[in-house]
N, C-alpha and C positions, 0 to 999 in steps of 0.2 A: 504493500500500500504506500502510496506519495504522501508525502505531508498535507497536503490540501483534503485528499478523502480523510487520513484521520482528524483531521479537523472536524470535518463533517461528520464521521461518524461519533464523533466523541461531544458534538452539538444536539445531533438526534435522539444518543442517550440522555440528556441532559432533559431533552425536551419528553422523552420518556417518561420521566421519572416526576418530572413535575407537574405532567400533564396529570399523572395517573392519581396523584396524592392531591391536587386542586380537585378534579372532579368526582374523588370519592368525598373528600370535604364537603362539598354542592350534596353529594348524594345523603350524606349523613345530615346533614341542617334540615332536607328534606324530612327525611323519614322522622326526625327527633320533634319539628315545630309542626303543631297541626293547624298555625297560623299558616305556614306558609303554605301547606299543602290545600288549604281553604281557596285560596288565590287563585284566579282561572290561569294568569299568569305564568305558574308553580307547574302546569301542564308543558307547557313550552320549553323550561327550563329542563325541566326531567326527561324529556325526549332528547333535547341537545345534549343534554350532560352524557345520556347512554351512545347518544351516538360519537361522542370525545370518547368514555371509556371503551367501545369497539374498537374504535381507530387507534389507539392508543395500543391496546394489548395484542393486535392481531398484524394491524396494516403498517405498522412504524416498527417493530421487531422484524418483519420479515423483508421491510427497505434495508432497515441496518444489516442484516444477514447479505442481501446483494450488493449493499457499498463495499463488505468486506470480502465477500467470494470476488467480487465482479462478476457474476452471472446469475441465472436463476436461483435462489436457494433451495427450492421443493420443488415436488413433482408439478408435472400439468395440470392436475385435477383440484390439487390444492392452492396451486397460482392461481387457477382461472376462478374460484372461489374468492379468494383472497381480493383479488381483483372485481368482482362483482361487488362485492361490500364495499370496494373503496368508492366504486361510482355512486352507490345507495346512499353510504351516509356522509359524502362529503355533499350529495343533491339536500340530502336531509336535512343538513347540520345548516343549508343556507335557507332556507324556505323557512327552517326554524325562527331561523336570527329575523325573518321577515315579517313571522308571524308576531313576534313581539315587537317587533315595529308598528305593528297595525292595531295591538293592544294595546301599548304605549299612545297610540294617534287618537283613537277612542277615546281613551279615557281622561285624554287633556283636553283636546277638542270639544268632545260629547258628554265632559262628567256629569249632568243629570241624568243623561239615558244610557250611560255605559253600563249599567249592570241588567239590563233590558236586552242590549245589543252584546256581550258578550259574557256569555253566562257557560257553564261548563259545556253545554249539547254543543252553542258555538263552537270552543275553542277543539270539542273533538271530532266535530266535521273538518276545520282545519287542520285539525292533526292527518285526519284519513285522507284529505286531501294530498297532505303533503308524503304522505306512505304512496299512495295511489302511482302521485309522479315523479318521484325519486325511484322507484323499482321498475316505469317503466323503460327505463332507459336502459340499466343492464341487461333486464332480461332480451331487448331486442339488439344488446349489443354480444351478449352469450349468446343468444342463437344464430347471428350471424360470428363464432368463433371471431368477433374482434376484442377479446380480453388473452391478455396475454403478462408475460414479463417483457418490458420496455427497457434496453439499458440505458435510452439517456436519463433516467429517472431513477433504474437500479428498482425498480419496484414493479409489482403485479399489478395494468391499471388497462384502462381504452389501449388496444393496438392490433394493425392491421398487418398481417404479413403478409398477404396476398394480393401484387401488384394492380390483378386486375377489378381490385374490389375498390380503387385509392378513390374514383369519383364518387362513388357511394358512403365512404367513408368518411371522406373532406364533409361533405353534406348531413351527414350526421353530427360530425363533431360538431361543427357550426352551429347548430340546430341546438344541439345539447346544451354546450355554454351558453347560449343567446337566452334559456327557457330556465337557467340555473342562475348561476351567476351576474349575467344582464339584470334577468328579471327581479333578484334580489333585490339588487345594488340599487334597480328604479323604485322599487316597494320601501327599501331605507331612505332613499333622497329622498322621496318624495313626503312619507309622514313624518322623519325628524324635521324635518324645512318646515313643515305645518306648525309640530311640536313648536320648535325654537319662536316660531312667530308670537304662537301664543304666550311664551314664556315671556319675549321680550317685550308685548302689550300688558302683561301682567306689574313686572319690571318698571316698567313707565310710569307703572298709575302708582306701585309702591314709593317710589322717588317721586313723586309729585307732593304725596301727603306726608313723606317725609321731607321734604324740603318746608312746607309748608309746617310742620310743624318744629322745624326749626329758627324760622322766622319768629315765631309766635314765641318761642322759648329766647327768650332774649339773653335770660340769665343764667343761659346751659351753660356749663363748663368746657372750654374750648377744646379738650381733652374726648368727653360723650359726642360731642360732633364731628370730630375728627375720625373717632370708630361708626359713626354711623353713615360718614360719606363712604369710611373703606369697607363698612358692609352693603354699603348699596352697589360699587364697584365688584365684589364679590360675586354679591347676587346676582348681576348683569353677565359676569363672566361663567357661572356654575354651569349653566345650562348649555353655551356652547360650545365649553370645554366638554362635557356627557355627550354631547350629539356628537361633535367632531369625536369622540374618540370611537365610537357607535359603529359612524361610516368610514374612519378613519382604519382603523385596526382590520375591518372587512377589506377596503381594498388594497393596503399593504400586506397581507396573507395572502389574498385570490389571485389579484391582478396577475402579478409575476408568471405566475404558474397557468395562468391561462392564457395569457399573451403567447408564453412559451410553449402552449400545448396548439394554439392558431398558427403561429408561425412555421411550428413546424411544417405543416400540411402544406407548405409551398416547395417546389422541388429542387429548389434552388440556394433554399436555407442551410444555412451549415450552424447547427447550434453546441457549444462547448459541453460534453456530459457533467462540469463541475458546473456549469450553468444550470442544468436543469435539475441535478439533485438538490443544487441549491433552493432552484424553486418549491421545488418539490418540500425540502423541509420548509420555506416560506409556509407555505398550504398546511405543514403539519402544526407550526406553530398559532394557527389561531383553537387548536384544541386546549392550547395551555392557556390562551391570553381570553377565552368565553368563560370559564369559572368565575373568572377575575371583576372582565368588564359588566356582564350580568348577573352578577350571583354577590360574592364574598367580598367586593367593596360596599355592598350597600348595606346601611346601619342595621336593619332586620336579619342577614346571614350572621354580621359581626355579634350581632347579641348572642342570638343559637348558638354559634359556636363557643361563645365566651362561657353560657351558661349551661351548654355541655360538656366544655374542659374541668367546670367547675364541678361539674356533677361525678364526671370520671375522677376528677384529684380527691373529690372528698370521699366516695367509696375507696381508692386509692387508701387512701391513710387512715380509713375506718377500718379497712381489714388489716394494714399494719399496726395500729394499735390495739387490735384484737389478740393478732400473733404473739405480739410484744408482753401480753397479762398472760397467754395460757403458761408460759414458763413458770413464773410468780401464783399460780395457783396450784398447778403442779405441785413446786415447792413447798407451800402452804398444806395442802392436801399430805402430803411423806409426812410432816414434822407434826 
């Protein structure tokens, strides 16, 4: 191996590992908060999080295995496997991120009628939806045998080896990202841009009656005014910091990797394999960075978590202090 694969490969694990331990975190706040699992919301999360743990335990151990072989690392049956899930839940994982865009848009936009317009039947028609058209794509790219091992990727994913199949194939891939990726990307633009709007009419009218009530406080301390211009600067920026990192993190992960999977399809492309595993882990990396940006920075996971570490410390120390007296009765008990 060159120095640059182990880089890579020693990136991938990394992203392994952190992937694996954020999204069982997500999965345990789940199961532990029956606030959160109340949340139509909590639907969406729990879909994305299973399809990060798939991809994590199945489709990123068997890329590292071909960074390190440089070729297939399993048989065919289990590549072309292997590779059917990566196209399911990488369709899956974006239609996800979509659908809380659209629950997110509701319930800023619409909060009197959001719980009207998106109540649990909704969110698992959306759910079916997004199974329906995330599986059909493998399965009509498994039956025409286009799932294979790819080396400029090092991994089991879309590919065609059979020359005279390349115009039907070019048309499908197109098709594919256009109906995944695209369609996402237009579903996040379009309701964070909504979101943000309202946020920042909200924003205005906040700073209006706080200005206005700083006029009126004449004999505020120049100190409470000072904190309450740089909480209204704050406020202003919260929301399109959240948004931008939203759309932002989506198209630094995707982009790369589907630029890279378009371009190829021209016959005239010459593309670097440390370019595309590179991408490749790009793509792998928003498995670690969705725990993060929808889950376990926002105040509701940070509690769960806090008051289930608290929960495991104090049984923790309740059974070592259990341990600690049967000695000392023991003792007691002989004498």
């Amino acid at each position: 191996m060159s120095v640059w694969e182990v880089i890579l490969a020693f990136v991938l694990v990394v992203l392994m590992l952190v992937a694996l331990l954020a999204n069982v975190l997500v999965l345990m706040c789940f199961l532990y908060s029956a606030d959160i699992r109340k949340q139509v919301p909590g639907l969406f999360i729990l879909n994305l999080t299973f399809c990060n743990l798939l991809m994590t335990v199945l489709n990123m151990p068997l890329t590292l295995a071909g960074i390190i072989y440089k070729g297939q690392p399993s048989g065919d049956q289990i590549c072309r496997a292997v590779g059917f899930l990566e196209t399911f839940l990488t369709t899956n994982s974006m239609l996800s991120m979509a659908a809380l865009s659209i629950d997110r848009w509701i319930a800023v936009v619409f909060p009197l009628s959001y719980h009207s317009k998106m109540r649990y039947r909704d969110a698992a028609l959306i759910l079916s939806y997004t199974w329906l058209h995330s599986v059909s794509f493998p399965i009509a790219a498994a039956s025409l045998s286009w799932v294979g091992f790819h080396h400029l990727y090092a991994s089991c994913t879309l590919y065609n080896k059979r020359p005279e199949d390349r115009t039907e194939f070019v048309i499908f891939t197109v098709v594919f990202h256009a109906l995944s990726f695209l369609l996402s990307l237009l579903v996040l633009c379009f309701t964070y841009l909504k979101v943000l709007k309202v946020a920042r009419f909200h924003c205005k009218r906040i700073d209006v009656i706080t200005m206005q009530t700083l006029v009126l406080l004449v004999d505020i301390h120049p100190s409470v005014r000072e904190r309450c211009l740089e909480e209204q600067k704050r406020r202003r920026q919260r929301a399109t910091k959240k948004i931008s990192t939203f759309i932002g993190t989506f198209i630094l992960c995707f982009a790369p990797y589907v630029i890279t999977r378009l371009v190829e399809l021209s016959p005239v492309a010459h593309i670097s394999s440390h370019w595309g595993i590179m991408s490749k882990c790009l793509a792998y990396s928003k498995v670690v960075s969705d725990p993060f940006v929808y889950s376990l920075l926002r105040h509701q996971y940070q509690k769960t978590w806090q008051e289930l570490t608290n929960k495991l410390l104090k049984r923790s120390s309740t059974n070592s202090s259990a341990l600690a007296r049967e000695p000392h009765q023991r003792s007691a008990l002989n004498e």
